[in-house]
N, C-alpha and C positions, 0 to 999 in steps of 0.2 A: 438597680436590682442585679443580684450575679446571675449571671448565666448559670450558675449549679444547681440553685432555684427558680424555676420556673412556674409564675404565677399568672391564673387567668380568675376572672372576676363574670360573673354571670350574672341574669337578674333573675330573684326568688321574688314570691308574694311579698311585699312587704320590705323589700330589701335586696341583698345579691348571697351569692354561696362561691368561694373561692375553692380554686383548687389548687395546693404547691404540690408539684412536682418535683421532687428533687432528680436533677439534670445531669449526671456524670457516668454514662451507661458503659464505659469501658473499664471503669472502675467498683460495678452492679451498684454504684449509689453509696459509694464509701462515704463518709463524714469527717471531710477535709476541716480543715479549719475555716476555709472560706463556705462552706455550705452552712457550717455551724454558726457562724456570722450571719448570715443570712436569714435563717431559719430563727434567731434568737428576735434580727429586724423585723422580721415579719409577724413575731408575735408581741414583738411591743408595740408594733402600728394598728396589729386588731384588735388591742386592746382598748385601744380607744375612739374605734371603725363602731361609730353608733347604727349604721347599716348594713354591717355584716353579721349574717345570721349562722354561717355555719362554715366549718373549712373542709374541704376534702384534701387527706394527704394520702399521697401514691411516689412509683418510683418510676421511671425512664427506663426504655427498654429493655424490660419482661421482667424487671426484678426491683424489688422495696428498695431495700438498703444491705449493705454486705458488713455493717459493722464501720466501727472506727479505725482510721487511716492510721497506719505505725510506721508512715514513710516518714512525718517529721521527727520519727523517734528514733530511728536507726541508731545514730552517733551514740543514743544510753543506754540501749540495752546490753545488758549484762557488765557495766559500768557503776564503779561504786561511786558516790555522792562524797565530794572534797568533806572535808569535817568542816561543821558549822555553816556549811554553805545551806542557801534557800535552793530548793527544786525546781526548778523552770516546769520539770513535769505536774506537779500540784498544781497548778492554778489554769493549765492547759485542759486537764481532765475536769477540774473542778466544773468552768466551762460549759461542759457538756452537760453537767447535772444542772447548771442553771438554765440548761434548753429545755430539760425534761420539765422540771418545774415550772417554768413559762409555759411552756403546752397544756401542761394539766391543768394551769391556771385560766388559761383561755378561757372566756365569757359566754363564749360561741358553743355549739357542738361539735366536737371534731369526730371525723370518721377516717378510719384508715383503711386504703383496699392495698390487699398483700397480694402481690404475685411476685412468685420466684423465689427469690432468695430474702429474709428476713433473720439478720444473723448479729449477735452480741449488740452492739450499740441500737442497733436495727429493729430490736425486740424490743429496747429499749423506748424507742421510740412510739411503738405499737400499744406499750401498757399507758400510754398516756393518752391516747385513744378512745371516747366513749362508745365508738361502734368497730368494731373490726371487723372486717368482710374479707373473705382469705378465699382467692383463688383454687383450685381443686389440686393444684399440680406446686403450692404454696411449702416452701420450706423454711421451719424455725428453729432457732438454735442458739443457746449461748455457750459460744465453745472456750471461753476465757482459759475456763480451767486447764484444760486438754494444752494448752500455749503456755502451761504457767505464768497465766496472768488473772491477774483479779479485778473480776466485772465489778467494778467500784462502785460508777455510779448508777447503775442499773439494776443493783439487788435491790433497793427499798422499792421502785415502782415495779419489779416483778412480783415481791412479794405483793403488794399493792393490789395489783391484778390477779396474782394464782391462788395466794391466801399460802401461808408456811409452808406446808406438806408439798404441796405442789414444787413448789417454787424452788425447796432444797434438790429436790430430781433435779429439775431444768438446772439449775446451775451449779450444781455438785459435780453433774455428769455431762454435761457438754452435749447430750446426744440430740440428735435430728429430732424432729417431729414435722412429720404431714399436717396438711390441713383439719382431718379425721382428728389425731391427739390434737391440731390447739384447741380446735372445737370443746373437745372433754374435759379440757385439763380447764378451759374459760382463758385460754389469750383470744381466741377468735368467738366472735359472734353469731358467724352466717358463712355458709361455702355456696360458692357458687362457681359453674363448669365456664370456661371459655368465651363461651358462644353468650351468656346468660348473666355475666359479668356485671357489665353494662346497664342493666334494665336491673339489676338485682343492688347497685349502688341510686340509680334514680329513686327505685322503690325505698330504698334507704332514707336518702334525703328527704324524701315526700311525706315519709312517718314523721324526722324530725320537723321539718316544718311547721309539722301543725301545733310548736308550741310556743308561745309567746316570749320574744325575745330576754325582755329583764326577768321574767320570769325563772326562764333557764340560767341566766345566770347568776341570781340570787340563789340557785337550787345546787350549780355548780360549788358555790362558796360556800356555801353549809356543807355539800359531802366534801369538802377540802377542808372544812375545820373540826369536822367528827375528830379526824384522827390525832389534831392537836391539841382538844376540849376536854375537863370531866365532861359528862354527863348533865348536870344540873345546869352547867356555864353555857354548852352546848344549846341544850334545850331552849332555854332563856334568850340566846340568843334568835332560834329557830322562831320562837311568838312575836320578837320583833321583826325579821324577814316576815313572815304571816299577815301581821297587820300593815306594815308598808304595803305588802302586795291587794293587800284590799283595798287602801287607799289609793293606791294609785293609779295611774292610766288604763291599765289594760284587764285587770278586771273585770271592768265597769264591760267595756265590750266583746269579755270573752263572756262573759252571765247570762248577757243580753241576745246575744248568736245564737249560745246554748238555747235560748227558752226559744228563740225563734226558730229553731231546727235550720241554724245557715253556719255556715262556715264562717268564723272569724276571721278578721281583715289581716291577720300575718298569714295565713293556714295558706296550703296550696294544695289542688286534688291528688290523693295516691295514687 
């Protein structure tokens, strides 16, 4: 495991809840290449972690992520591309978008706590997120523009997350947003103060748990193929998720709990 990523394993009802850390606090949590390696390993190994229920992502001291690192790009900027040559920069950035995509594909629940700085790649990172819980003192921004650069791979999962209108502000205009705007605008879920942090992610966790592992992520892979389905294909699909999930395991004793007035055996108390 790198030291950039910092990962601990807990136990939940039913299973564990992981937390990565990304580990680079002099840098507020840049995304080196080695973290993005890291981060890429770690979601191809949850992927098939039949006992991990859920991931918690945060950053190393006081802050998420500060965006992608442009130290290995020094030597190209403002550097034209030999004729007919291939770009070393394409498949470096490209990269990253295959991190985003592995997060959001994740099986599990993921939740992201924001404190500090949450900037261009970093934001990035957050729309892939099914719960965001933003610090009070939480700053977001994609400032690509403002650098004459273009947030490449982060515009589809912003829009993803803010829905059009939104999403042309944030990344049109580079400008800040507090915890208050992500709240509004829907990059954040939940704010919570300093002190209140803590018990405001447990409480988090404690909502997701009480839902049934393959459940979630057969629920997960349908909202990830809305947006590449008609309609009817979509659907269709959706009645064969449906009846699998009836047939299968965990149905049978979430039905059974329910009629019993008990908590099912993945659940854990709020």
């Amino acid at each position: 495991m790198s030291d950039e990523l910092l990962i601990k394993r807990q136990p939940l009802a039913a299973g564990f809840v992981e937390t990565w850390t990304l580990n680079a606090p002099a840098s507020r949590n840049a995304l080196s290449d080695g973290m993005v390696g890291a981060l890429l390993a770690a979601a191809g190994r949850a992927r098939g972690d039949a006992g991990l229920r859920g991931v918690v992502l945060r950053g190393a001291g006081g802050h998420f992520c500060a965006g992608g690192s442009l130290g290995g790009f020094a030597k190209a900027i403002g550097q034209p591309l030999a004729e007919g040559a291939a770009d070393p920069l394409v498949p470096i950035n490209r990269r990253f978008g295959a991190l985003l995509e592995a997060l959001c594909a994740l099986p599990q629940w993921l939740i992201a706590v924001v404190e500090g700085a949450a900037m261009g790649g970093g934001v990035g990172l957050v729309c892939c997120a099914d719960h965001v819980l933003a610090a009070e003192g939480a700053q977001f921004a994609t400032p690509e523009v403002t650098l004459g650069v273009v947030p490449a791979q982060i515009a589809p999962f912003v829009v993803r997350r803010l829905g059009p209108t939104a999403a042309r502000r944030w990344l049109l205009t580079g400008q800040r947003h507090g915890a208050a705007a992500a709240l509004r605008d829907g990059m954040a879920d939940e704010i919570a103060d300093a002190d209140g942090l803590q018990a405001a992610l447990n409480a988090a966790v404690a909502r997701y748990a009480q839902a049934a592992p393959q459940a979630v992520a057969a629920t997960k892979r349908l909202l990830l193929e809305e947006r590449e389905q008609p309609l009817p294909d979509l659907l269709d699909a959706a009645a064969q998720l449906f009846a699998q999930s009836l047939r299968g395991s965990e149905a049978p004793l979430g039905l059974a709990a329910f009629g019993a007035r008990q908590p099912a055996p993945w659940s854990m108390s709020p």
